[in-house]
C-alpha positions as CSV (number, residue, x, y, z in Angstrom):
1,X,-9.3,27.8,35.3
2,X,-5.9,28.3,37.8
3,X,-6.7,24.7,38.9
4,X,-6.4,23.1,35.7
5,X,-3.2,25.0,34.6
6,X,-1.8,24.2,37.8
7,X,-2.9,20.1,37.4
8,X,-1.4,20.0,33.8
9,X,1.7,22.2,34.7
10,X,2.7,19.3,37.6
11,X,1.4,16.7,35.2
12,X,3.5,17.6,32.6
13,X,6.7,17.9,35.2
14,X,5.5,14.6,37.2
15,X,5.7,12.4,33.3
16,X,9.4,14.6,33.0
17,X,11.0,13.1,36.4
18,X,9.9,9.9,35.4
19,X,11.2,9.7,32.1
20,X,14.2,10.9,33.5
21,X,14.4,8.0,36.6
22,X,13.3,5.6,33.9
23,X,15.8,6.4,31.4
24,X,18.8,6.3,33.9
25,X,17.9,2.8,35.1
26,X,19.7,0.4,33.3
27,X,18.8,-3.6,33.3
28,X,20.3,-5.9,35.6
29,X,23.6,-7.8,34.8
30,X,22.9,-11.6,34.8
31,X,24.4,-14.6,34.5
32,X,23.2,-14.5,30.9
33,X,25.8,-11.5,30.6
34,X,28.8,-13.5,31.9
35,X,32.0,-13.0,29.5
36,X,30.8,-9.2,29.1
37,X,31.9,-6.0,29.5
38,X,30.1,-3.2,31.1
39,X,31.2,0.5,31.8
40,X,29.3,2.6,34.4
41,X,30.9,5.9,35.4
42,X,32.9,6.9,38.6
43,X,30.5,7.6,41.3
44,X,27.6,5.4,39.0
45,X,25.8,1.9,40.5
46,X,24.6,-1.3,38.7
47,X,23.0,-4.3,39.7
48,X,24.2,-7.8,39.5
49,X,21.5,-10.5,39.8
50,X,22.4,-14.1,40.0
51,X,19.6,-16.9,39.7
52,X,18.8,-19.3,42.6
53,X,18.9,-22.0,40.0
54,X,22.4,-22.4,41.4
55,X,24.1,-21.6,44.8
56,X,26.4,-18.8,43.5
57,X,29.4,-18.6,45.4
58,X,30.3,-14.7,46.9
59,X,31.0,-12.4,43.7
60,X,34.2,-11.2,44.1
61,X,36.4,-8.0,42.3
62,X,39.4,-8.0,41.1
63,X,40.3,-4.6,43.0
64,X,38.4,-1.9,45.1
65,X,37.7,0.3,42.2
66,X,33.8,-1.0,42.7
67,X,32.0,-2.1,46.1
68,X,29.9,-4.9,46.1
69,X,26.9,-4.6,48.6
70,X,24.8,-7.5,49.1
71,X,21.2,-6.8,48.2
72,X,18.8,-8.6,51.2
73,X,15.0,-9.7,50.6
74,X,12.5,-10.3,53.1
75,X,11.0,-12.7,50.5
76,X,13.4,-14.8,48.1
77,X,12.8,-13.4,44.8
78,X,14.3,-16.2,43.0
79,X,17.8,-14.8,42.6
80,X,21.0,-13.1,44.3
81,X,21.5,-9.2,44.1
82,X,24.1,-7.2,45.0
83,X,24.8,-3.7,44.2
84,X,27.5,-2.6,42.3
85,X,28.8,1.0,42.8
86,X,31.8,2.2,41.0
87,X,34.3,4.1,43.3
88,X,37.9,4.8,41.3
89,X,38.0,4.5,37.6
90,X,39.9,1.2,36.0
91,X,39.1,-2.0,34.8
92,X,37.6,-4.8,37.3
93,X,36.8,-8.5,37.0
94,X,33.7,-9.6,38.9
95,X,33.9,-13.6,39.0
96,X,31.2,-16.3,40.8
97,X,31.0,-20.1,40.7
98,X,27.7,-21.9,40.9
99,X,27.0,-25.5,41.8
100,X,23.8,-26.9,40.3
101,X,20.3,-26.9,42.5
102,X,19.2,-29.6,40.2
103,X,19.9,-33.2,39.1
104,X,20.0,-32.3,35.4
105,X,21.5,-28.8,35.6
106,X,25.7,-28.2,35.1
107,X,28.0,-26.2,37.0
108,X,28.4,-22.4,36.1
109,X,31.7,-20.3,36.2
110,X,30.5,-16.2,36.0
111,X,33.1,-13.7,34.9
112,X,32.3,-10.1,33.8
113,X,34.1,-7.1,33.8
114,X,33.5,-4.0,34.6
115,X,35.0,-0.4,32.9
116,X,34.5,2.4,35.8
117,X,35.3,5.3,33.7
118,X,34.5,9.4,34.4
119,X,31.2,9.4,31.8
């Protein structure tokens, strides 16, 4: 009878943590997003994804209140990643050109900004 307690008890704290990771994650920002605003808190991280549809050029920020750490596959996924963490609270510009991969596709300018704030 212990043993079942004891398997529900860490069942019931194992769904809790996960919830919890889950909830914090937020979704990737895209190209889709470009034009956008996006606040993540001092000290907070986001992810920027950019497809391989185009050769992005280098994301680069307005100012050093983020970081931007390329994100490195052993496999190509099909997109770009870098991590975003937010170091000093103000407002910063993220911007990325891409040149088409295709014969039909159009160039891409990428702008978003982001709002590093203390919540």
């Amino acid at each position: 009878m212990r043993w079942i307690a004891t398997l529900v008890v860490s069942a019931v704290g194992l769904v809790g943590v996960l919830g919890a990771s889950a909830a914090s994650t937020r979704r990737p920002i895209t190209q889709a997003d470009s034009g956008k605003s996006f606040r993540v808190p001092r000290g907070g991280e986001a992810t920027l994804r950019l497809s391989n549809r185009w050769h992005w050029s280098d994301p680069r920020a307005s100012s050093g209140a983020i970081e931007l750490t390329p994100v490195e596959y052993f496999v190509d996924p099909g997109f770009r990643e870098w991590n975003i963490a937010a170091r000093a609270r103000g407002t910063v510009t993220i911007r990325a050109a891409g040149t088409p991969n295709c014969d039909a596709c159009t160039a891409r300018r990428f702008r978003v900004t982001i709002v590093v704030g203390t919540s």
